[in-house]
N, C-alpha and C positions, 0 to 999 in steps of 0.2 A: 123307351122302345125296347121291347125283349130280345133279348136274342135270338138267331134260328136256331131250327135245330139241326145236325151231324148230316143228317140224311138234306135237307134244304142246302145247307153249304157246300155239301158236296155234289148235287146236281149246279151248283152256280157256278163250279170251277170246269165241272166236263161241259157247260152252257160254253164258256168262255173258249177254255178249251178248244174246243170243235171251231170256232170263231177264229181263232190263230191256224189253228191248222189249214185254214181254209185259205187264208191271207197270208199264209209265210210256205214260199214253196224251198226246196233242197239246200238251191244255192243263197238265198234269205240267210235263210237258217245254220249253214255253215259260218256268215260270218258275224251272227252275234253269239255264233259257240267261241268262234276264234278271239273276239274281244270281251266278252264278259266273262270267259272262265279262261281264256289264255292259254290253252293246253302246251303241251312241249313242244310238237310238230306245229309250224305255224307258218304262216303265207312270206315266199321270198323277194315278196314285191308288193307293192298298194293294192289293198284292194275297195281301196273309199266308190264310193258311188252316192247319188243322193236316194235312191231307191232303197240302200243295203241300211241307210238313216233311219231314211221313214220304217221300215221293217222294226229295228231297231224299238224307234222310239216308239212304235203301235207298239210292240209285246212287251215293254216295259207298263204303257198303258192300261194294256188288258188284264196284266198283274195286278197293278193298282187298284183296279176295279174289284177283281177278284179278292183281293185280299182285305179289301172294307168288310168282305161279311165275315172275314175272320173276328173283326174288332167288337168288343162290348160297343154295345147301343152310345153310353156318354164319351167315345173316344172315335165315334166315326165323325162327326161332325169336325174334329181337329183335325182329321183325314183329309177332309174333303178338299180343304187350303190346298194339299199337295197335291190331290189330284185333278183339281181344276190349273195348278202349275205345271204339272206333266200334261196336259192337254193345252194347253197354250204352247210349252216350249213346242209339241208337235205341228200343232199350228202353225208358227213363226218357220219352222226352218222345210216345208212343203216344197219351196220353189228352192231357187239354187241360191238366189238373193231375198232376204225376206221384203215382204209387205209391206210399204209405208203404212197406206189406212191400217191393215190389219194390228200393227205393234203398237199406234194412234189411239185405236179403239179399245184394244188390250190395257194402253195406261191410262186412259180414260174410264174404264169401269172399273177399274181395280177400287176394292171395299178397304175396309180396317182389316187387319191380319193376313190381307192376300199376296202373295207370292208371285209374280214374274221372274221370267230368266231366260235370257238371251244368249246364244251362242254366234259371235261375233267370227264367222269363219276365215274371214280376212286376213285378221288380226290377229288370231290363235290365243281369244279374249273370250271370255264370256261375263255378262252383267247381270246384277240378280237385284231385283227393286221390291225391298220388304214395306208395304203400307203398314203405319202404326195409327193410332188415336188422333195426334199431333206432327209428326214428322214419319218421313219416307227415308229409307236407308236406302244407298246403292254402295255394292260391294262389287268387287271384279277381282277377278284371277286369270292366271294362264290356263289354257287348255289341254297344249301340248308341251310337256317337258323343252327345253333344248338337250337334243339329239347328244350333245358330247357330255352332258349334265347324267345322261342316261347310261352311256355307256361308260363313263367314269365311275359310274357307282358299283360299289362291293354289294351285290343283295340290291333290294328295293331301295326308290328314291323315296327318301322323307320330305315331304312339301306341309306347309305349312296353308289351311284355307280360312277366312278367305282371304285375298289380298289387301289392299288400300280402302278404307271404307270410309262414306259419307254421308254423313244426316242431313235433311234440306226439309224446312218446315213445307206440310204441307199448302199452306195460303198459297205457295210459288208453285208447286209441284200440281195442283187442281187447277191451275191457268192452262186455259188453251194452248194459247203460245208455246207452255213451255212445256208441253206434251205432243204438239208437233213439232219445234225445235229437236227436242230431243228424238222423236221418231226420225226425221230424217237423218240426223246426226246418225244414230246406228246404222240405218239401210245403206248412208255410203262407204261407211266403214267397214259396213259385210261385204259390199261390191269392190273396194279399192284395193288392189294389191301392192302394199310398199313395199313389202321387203321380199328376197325371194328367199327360196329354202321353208324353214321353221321359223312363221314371223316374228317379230318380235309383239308384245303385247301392248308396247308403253303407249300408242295412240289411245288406250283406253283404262292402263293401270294407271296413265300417266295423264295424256292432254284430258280426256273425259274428268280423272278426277281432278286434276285443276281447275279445272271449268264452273264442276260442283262446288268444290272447297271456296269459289267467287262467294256463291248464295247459300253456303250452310257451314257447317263445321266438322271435325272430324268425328267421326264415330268410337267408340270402344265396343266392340264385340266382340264375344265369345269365339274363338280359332282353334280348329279339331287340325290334329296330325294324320297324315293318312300315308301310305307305304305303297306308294307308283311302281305297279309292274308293267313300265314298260319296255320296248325293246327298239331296236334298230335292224330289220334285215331287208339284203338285196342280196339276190345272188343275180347279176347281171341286169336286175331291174332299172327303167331309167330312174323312178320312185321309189323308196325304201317302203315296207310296211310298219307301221304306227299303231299302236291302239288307239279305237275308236276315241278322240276328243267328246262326241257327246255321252258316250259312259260314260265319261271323269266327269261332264259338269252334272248328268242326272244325278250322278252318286254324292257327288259335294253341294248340289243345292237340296236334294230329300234329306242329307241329314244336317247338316248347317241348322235346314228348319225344324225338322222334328225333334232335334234337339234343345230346341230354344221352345218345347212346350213340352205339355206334360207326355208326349208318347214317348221320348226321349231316345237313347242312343240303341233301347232295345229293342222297338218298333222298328227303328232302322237297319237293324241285323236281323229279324226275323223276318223282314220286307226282301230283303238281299235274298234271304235262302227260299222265300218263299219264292220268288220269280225266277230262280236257279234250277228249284224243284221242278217248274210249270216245265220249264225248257229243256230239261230233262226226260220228262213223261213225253215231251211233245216228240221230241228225239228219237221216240220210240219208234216211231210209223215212217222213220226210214232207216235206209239203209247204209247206216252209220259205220264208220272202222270199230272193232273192238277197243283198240287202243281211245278213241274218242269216248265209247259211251264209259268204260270205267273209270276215266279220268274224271268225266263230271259226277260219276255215282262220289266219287273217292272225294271230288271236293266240297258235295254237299254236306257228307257223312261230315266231315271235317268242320265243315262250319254249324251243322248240330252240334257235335261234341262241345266247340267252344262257347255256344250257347249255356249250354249245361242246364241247371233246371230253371233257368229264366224261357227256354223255347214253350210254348204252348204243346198241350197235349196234341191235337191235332194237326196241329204242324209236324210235331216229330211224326203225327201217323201218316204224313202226307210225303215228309223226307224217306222213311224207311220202306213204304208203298212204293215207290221210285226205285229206291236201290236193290227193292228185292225184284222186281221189273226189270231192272240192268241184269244183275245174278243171273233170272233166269235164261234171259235172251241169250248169255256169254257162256251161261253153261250148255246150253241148248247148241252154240254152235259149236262148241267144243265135242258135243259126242256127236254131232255130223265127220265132224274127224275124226273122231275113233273109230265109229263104225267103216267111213272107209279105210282106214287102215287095217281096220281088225281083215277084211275080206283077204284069200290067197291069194295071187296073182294066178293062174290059168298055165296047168302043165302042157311044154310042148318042148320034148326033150330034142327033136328035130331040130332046134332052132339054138342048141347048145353047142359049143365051143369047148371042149373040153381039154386039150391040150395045148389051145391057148390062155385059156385062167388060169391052169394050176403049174403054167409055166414062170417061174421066178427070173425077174430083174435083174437082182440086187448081184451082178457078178462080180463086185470088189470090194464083198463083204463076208466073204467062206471065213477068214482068221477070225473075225470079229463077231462070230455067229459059233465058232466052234469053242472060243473061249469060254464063251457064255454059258454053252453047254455046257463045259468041263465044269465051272463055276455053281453051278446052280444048286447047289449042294454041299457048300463048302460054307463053312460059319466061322466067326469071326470074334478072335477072345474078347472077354468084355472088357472096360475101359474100368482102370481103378478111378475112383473119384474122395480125389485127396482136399477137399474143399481148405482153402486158407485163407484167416483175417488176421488182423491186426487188434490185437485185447483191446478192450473198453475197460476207460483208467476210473479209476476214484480222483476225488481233490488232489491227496498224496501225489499221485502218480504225476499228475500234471505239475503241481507245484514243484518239481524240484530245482535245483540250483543253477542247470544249463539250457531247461526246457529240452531237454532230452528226448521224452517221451511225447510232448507235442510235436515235436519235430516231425520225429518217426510215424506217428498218427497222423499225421497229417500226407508226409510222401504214402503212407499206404489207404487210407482214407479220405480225401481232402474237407469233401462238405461234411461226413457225419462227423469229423476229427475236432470242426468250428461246435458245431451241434453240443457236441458231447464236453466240451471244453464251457462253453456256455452254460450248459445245466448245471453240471458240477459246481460252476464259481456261485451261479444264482441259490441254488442249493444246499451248499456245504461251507460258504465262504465265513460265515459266523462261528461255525460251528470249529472251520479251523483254525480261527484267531484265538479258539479260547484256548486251545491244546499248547498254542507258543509257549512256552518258558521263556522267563527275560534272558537265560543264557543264549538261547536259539534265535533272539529278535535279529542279530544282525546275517544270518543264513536264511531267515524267513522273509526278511527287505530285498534281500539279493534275490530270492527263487521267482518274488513277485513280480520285481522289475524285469528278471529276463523271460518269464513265461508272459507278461505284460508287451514286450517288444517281438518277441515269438508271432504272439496270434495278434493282433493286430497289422504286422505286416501283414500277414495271411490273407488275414480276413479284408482289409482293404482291397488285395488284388480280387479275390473271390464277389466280395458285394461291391463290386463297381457298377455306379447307373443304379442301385435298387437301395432307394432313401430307407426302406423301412429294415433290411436288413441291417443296412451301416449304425442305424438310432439300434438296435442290438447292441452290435461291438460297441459303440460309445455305452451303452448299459452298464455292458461287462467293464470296459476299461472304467469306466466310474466306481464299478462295486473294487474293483482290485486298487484302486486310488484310495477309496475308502477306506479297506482292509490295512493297506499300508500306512495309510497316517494314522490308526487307530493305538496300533504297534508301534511304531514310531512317537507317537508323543507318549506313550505307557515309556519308554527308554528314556524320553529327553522331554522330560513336560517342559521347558521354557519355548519347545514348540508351540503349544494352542496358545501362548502370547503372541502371536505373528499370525497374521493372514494365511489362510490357506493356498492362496493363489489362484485358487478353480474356481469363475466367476459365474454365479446360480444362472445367471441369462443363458451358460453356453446349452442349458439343458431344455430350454425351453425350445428348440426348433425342434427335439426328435419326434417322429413317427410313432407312436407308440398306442396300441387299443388293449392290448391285453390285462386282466384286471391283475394278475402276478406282476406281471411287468409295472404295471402302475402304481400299484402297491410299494415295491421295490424303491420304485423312483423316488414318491414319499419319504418314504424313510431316510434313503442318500439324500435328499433335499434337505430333511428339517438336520441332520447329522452335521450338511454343511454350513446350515441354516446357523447353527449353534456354536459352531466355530468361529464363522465371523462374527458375532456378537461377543462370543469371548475373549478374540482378539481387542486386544486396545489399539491405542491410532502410533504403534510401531513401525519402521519401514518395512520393505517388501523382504524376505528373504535372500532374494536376487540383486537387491541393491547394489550397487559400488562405492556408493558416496560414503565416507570414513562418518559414522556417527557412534558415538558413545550406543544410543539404545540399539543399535542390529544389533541380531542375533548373532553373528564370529566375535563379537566381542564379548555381549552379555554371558556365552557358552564359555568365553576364554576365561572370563573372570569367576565362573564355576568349575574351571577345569585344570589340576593340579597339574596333569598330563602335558598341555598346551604351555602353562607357563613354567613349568621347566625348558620346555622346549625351547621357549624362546631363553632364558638365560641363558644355556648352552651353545645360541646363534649368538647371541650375544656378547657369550665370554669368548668363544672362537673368534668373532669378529675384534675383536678388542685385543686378543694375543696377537694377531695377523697384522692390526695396525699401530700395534709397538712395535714389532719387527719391520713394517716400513720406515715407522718413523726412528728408528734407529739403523736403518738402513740410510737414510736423507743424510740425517746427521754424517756418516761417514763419507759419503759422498761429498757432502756439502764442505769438511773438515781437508781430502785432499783436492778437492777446486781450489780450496787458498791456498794451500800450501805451494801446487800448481801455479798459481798466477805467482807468487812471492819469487817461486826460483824464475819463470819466466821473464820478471819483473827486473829482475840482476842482469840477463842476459841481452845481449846484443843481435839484432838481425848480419850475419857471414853475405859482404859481398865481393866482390873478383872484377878487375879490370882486367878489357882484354880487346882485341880492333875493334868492337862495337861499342866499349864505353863500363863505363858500370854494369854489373851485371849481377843479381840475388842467385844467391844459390841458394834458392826453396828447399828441394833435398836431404842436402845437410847443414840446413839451418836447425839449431836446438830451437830455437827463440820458436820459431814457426812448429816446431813438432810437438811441442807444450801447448800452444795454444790448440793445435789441431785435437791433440788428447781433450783438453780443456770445452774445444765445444762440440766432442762424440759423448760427453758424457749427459746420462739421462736419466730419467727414472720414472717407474710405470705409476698409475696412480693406485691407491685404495679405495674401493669403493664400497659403503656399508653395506652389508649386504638387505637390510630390512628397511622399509622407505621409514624418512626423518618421522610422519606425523606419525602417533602412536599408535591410533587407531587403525591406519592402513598398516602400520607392521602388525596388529595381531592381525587382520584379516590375511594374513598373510599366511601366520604360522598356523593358523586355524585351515586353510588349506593344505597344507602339509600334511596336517595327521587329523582332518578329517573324522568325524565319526561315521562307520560305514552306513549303518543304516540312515542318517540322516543322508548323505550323500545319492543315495538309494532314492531315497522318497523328494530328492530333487531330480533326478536321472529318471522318474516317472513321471511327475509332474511337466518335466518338461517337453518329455515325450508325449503326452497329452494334448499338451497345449499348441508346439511347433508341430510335430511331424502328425497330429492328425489332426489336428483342429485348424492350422496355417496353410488353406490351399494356394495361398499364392506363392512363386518362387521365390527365394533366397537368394539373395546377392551376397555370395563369401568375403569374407576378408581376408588379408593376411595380416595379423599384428607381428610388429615386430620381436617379439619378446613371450614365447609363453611360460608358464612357471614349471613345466615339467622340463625345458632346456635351458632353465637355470641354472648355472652349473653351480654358484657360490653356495646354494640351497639345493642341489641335487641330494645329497648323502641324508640327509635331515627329513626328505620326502619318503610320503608311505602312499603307494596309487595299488587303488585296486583295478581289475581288470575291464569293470565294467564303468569305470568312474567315466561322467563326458562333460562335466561341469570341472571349470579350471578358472585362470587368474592369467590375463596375458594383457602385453603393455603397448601400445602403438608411439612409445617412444625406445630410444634404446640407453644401453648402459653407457657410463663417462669410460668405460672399460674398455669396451667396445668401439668406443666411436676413435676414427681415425685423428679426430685432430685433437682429444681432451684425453688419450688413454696414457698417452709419456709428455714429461716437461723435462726441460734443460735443467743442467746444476747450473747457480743454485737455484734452488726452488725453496719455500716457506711451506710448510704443513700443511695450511689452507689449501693450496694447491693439488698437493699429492693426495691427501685424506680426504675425500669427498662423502657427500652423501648423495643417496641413491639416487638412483635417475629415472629410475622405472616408475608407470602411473597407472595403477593394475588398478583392471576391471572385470565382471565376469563375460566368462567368453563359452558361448558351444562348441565343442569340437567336432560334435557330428554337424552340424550345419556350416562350421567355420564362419559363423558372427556372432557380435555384439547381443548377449543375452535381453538387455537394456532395447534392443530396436526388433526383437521381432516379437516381444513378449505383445507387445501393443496389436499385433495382425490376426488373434487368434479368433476363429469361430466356427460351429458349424452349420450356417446357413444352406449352403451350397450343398454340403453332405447331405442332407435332409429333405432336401427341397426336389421332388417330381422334376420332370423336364420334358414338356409337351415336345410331342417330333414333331418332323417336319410337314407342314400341312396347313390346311385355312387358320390351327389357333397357335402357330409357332410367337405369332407377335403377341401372345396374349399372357407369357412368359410373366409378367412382373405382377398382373393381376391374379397369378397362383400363389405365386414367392411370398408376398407382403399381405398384409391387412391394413397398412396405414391409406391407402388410396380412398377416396369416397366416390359415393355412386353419383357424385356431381361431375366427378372427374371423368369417372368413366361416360358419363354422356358423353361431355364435351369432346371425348377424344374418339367418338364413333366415326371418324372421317378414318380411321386406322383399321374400321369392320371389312374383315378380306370377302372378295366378291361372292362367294360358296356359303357365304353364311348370311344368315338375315339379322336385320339390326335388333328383333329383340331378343335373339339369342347372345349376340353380341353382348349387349347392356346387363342380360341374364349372368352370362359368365363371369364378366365381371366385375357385377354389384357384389355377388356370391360371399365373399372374401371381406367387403370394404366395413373395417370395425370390428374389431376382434370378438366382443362380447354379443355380437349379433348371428354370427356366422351360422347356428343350430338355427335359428331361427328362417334364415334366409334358405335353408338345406330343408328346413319346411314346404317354405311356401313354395317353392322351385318343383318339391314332390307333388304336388296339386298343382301347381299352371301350367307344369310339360312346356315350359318354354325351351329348356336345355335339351339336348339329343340325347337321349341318357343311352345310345348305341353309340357315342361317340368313346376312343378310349380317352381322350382328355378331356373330357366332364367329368369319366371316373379317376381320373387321377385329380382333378379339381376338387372331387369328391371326398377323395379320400384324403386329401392332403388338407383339408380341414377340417375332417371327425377325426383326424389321428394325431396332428400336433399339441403336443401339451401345451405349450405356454405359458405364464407366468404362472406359481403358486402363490397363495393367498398364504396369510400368516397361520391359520392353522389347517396347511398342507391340504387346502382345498384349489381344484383347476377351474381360475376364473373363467376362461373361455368355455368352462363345460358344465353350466350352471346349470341348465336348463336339465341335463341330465339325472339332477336331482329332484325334478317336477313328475310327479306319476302322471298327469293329464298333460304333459308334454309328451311323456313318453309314448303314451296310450293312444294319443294321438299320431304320433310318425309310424307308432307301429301300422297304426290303421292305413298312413298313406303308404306304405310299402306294401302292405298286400291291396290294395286295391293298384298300385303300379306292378304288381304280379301279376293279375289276374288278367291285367289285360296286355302281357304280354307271354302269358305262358304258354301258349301252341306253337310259337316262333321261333325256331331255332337260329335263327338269324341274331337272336338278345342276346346274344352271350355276353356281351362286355353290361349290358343291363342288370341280368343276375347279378354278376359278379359286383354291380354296383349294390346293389338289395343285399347283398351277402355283408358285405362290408359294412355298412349304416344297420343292420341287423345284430351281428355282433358286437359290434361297439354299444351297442344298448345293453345289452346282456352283461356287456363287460362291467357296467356302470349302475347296476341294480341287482337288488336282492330280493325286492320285491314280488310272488311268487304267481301272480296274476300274470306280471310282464314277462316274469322269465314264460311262462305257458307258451303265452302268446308266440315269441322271437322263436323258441324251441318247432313249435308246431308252422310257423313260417319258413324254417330252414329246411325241416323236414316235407316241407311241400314242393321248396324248390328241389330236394334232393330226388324227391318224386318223379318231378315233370323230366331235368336235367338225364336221367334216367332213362326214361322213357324217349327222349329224344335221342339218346346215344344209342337207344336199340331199334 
């Protein structure tokens, strides 16, 4: 069939035209402005009627009509489905309760591909019955929001259509029976009122499709998102106003269907703006507020634009025909007021007041009027403007020995002071390892360690709550760890025979997109990579347990320095205990002597009226032995424990190598104070090695030293009942060995090096933290990737009430299997199950295109394989701009973009390929476009 022509179509729309106008009188017409374009100013009470329906659904109708001869000849006949569906739905809802026969008769002729749809007003349900080949679908949704659903929402409700759907072959569905069954079934559904208020729906999302689910199965259909404006107002009303429920179902069963055939989603938006337009032109022939008719010029206009050049030619000539028809109405009454205003008002000096006008009020204002006066003439010197910063350091500046200058950068700059501290090390940190001299290595271990403890407290209090800042500082503390053991084993290579300590897993939770940044990371990975592979199966540096292979001994037994030292404790201690023990000996020489004269003498005693009586006092006998058991003597105790290898560990802490001691005091700063979020439970040992006194003089501590040597036993010296023995005594006795049993101990956390080394990680740092709201419980399904989307079914009884179960399941499957996750961040961009306005989709989002996760042996990111597919990439690109497109007139997307921004970049970040980069580039630059244009 041909098309008409321009002039033919457009007498079928003033045919139609004239037809509405004729059937839609003032108040009609007010209220399908108020619920099909919603303007601002809107009704403070109900203004439902069954009359204001039928109005309604007739000019939705006569659009439809109208707008088949917009269609090519082979796309009106797909038409016709919907408009023989808009003519029944008008049908059915005529009376106030619909029609048994009539709905009877209705699913009695229904053909292959035809369309029913019922608005269940009862119920606040509406049912939509798609005829196929073989089976009949029935689908139902709500009508009207719930009211506290509506006004809890920030912006527009997002609903999801259509609700619960059911397939039933047709053999069941072409029975009599069960087409008047089910006709009654509706009719009293429409007439019964269970609930009061905003009914609920479930007699029909719920008993109805139970009923079906008896005789069919469930359905999988296609589910459009759509953005509910509606509202709640009374202002004193006993009913609140509501938008029209049959809008919502016209609008969710015309496109539900035209989408599921070839006219698809953009027949359905140029059907919108076309019957927007009709209502507009129609709006003309009365006597409308200005404020009304621009509002609908302004929303058509709006919904052209977002058409773009998918609207037909003559549709946009039929939208901008309308608006220039609003313009001129609005200008027209605009110079009705000018011209009366331009006129004079009429001289009639009789009727003036003249020394009442120009008589002033103001009588306790003279000073306050005279100063002014004085004033007004008077200027005012200008303002020197002495602007002051704080310098921007080099490497130098920051590296020095007290962090000095970070300090001060920081009290006078906080954020740019972390900034500029970050560039610098990412920067120049190579560049300053090579400048060290080996005389300088142990001034360069010390600058590192304390500009290392500097900015990371900083930067902790600063990026608190923001994962991807903190995966930074961890960057940085990584590159400076680096730095430092590189330097450090160059002084002491029996270092790179020992484990590094830093365990490659702690690096796989950070946040990280940037291609420097990731780059970076690489390199500190395969650096650590290469360490531990160099290491042999030696202990831990940190150990306590006395073995010949640690390191305080392997170092003692290369260190001439060390064992002298220890001779020196050792000959000291050995002078000390020939002078006890020739101390004993003298002792012990006059106890005999003591007992021998004792021994000669006799106990003095005195008779007197009580008898016999001692004279204790001046008895000798008794004063000798009293000398004899006051005598005592203190014991010696070695100062170095008996086993040999805990006495070097021993002396090996004493004099220390600084830098080594350095690049354990960052290390362990690493690991405990920012990788250890759990609290610390202190000790107190009894014994540390810097208040031993026997070994005080022999100690060398530097200022920044926090690793030591302390004993949770104590000395035989010390202790109350082993430090003195009676004469005599035997050597054994007096001459002890040590008693102390040293381990390594923190002194900034005051514990056991040994028990907190085990707690380190930075999961927690790194990981988003949904707030509080419908996905606070959905917490562990962002955290982890070990979960499966078996799991996550299973535990949908935990789906909070605000969300639907398949965003639920959507969220999170998202995550479940590490090597999956790009994949799943696919197909989630094409099914729009997720709310991508939600911010915890976008931080679900982002907290799985940004974690690195394990590297591959040659420093590839397993979880981001995909990333190196051009026809992966070419394809997500493609679903971000098609999920731009259709939300780019919205300013309500904001957390959307930001999601598109995110997954935009990280692609970019991940190729060099010069197609894809186009693509990302000219993507960012569109949203920088639109973002723009929304902000002005």
């Amino acid at each position: 069939m041909p098309r008409r022509s321009s002039v033919e179509r457009h007498s079928s729309i003033e045919r139609h035209s004239s037809i509405e106008r004729h059937s839609i009188d003032q108040s009609n017409l007010g209220y399908i402005i108020n619920h099909v374009f919603c303007p601002l100013k809107l009704p403070q009470g109900r203004d439902y009627s069954l009359e204001n329906d039928l109005a309604l659904s007739q000019a939705v109708l006569d659009a439809a009509v109208a707008f088949s001869d917009q269609l090519p000849s082979d796309k009106q006949l797909l038409w016709m489905s919907s408009l023989k569906m808009l003519q029944n739905l008008k049908n059915s809802i005529r009376f106030s309760v619909m029609s048994g026969r009539e709905v009877k008769s209705q699913i009695n002729a229904m053909g292959n591909k035809d369309v029913l749809v019922y608005m269940i007003r009862a119920q606040n349900a509406a049912v939509v019955m798609r005829k196929l080949e073989s089976e009949t679908i029935f689908e139902s949704f709500q009508t009207s929001p719930d009211p506290t659903a509506v006004m809890g929402a920030k912006g527009k409700l997002i609903c999801s259509y259509p609700g619960p759907a059911i397939t039933v072959p047709n053999a069941i569905v072409d029975d009599t029976t069960f087409a008047a069954e089910l006709a009654n079934f509706l009719i009293c559904m429409d007439r019964d009122v269970l609930d009061s208020g905003t009914a609920h729906p479930r007699h029909i999302t719920e008993l109805l499709t139970g009923i079906l689910r008896g005789l069919g199965s469930i359905a999988d259909v296609p589910r459009i998102r759509k953005r509910i404006g509606d509202d709640v107002l009374s202002d004193g009303a006993k009913l609140p106003w509501r938008r029209s429920p049959l809008w919502l179902v016209i609008r969710v069963a015309l496109q539900t269907t035209l989408e599921r055939t070839a006219l698809g989603r953009t027949t359905y938006k140029s059907f919108m703006l076309f019957s927007m337009a009709r209502l507009t032109t129609l709006a003309l022939d009365y006597d409308l507020s200005n404020d009304i008719l621009h509002f609908m010029s302004a929303k058509i206009a709006r919904r052209l634009f977002k058409l773009g050049s998918s609207a037909h030619p003559e549709l946009s000539q039929m939208v901008s025909m309308a608006t220039s028809d609003v313009r001129s109405i609005l200008e027209g009454r605009w110079r009705s007021v000018q011209d009366a205003q331009r006129a004079s008002p009429d001289w009639a000096p009789e009727i003036l007041q003249v020394l009442q006008d120009t008589h002033l009020s103001l009588n306790t204002s003279r000073e306050y009027i005279h100063q002014a006066l004085q004033n007004q003439h008077s200027s005012f010197p200008p303002a020197s403007f002495n602007p002051s910063h704080h310098a921007r350091g080099t490497i130098d500046d920051f590296l020095d020995v007290d962090a000095d200058f970070l300090v001060a950068a920081h009290a006078a700059e906080p954020s740019l002071s972390l900034i500029d501290f970050e560039t610098v090390v990412r920067s120049g940190i190579d560049d300053w390892i090579t400048r060290i001299s080996f005389e300088s290595i142990d001034f360069a271990c010390v600058s590192i360690e304390a500009c290392a403890s500097a900015y990371s407290s900083r930067a902790l209090d600063a990026y608190k709550g923001n994962p991807e800042n903190l995966s930074i500082m961890f960057l940085t503390l990584f590159e400076l760890w680096v730095a430092m053991d590189k330097i450090v084993v160059r002084q002491i290579p029996l270092l790179a025979k020992y484990p590094p300590e830093i365990p490659p897993t702690l690096w796989e939770h950070l946040l990280i997109r940037q291609y420097s940044a990731l780059d970076r990371l690489k390199q500190l990975h395969a650096y650590l990579n290469a360490r531990h592979c160099q290491a042999s199966t030696r202990p831990s540096v940190f150990s306590s347990t006395p073995d010949v292979n640690s390191f305080a001994v392997q170092y003692f037994y290369q260190s001439s320095r060390l064992k002298s030292l220890k001779q020196v404790i050792e000959a000291d201690a050995r002078k000390t205990r020939e002078k006890k023990l020739t101390e004993l000996r003298a002792l012990n020489k006059e106890y005999a002597e003591l007992k021998k004269r004792a021994a000669k003498l006799v106990h003095i005693y005195s008779v007197d009226l009580q008898g016999l009586n001692h004279k204790y006092e001046s008895c000798q006998k008794c004063r000798l032995e009293r000398q004899m058991q006051s005598m005592m003597i203190t014991v010696h105790e070695w100062p170095l424990p008996d086993c040999e290898e805990e006495a070097i560990m021993v002396v090996f802490e004493l004099a220390y190598p600084i830098a080594f001691d350095m690049w354990r005091s960052i290390t362990f700063h690493v690991l405990i104070d920012v990788c250890t979020p759990e609290k610390i439970l202190r000790t107190r040992p009894l014994m540390k090695l810097p208040d031993y006194h026997a070994l005080q003089r022999h100690r060398q501590r530097h200022p920044r030293q926090r690793l030591t040597l302390a004993s949770d036993t104590k000395l035989f010296s010390s202790s109350h009942y082993y430090n003195k023995f009676h004469i005599p005594a035997v050597h054994t006795q007096v001459c002890v060995n040590n008693g102390l049993k040293f381990r390594t101990f923190d002194t900034t956390t005051d514990a056991w090096a040994a028990d907190v080394l085990l707690r380190c990680h930075s999961t927690e740092s790194c990981t988003f933290l949904l707030p509080k709201g419908p996905y606070d419980g959905l917490q562990q399904y962002l955290a982890g990737t070990s979960h499966t989307s078996n799991e996550v079914i299973a535990n949908q009884a935990d789906c909070h009430k605000d969300m639907t179960i398949h965003e639920f399941i959507a969220f999170g499957a998202l995550r479940s299997g590490p090597l999956l996750q790009w994949m799943n961040v696919l197909r989630e961009l094409r099914a729009r199950a997720l709310n991508f306005r939600r911010e915890e989709v976008h931080l679900l989002l982002a907290q799985a295109v940004s974690q690195v996760g394990p590297l591959s042996s040659d420093e590839g990111l397993l979880w981001h394989e995909e990333l190196n597919s051009m026809p992966f990439l070419s394809t997500l690109l493609g679903e971000l701009e098609s999920l731009m497109a259709s939300i780019e007139g919205n300013w309500l997307e904001r957390v959307t973009i930001n999601t598109i921004v995110v997954l935009a970049c990280r692609v970019l970040s991940s190729t060099r390929e010069e197609s894809i980069k186009s693509r990302g580039y000219s993507l960012l630059l569109r949203i920088r476009t639109a973002t723009l244009c929304e902000s002005l």
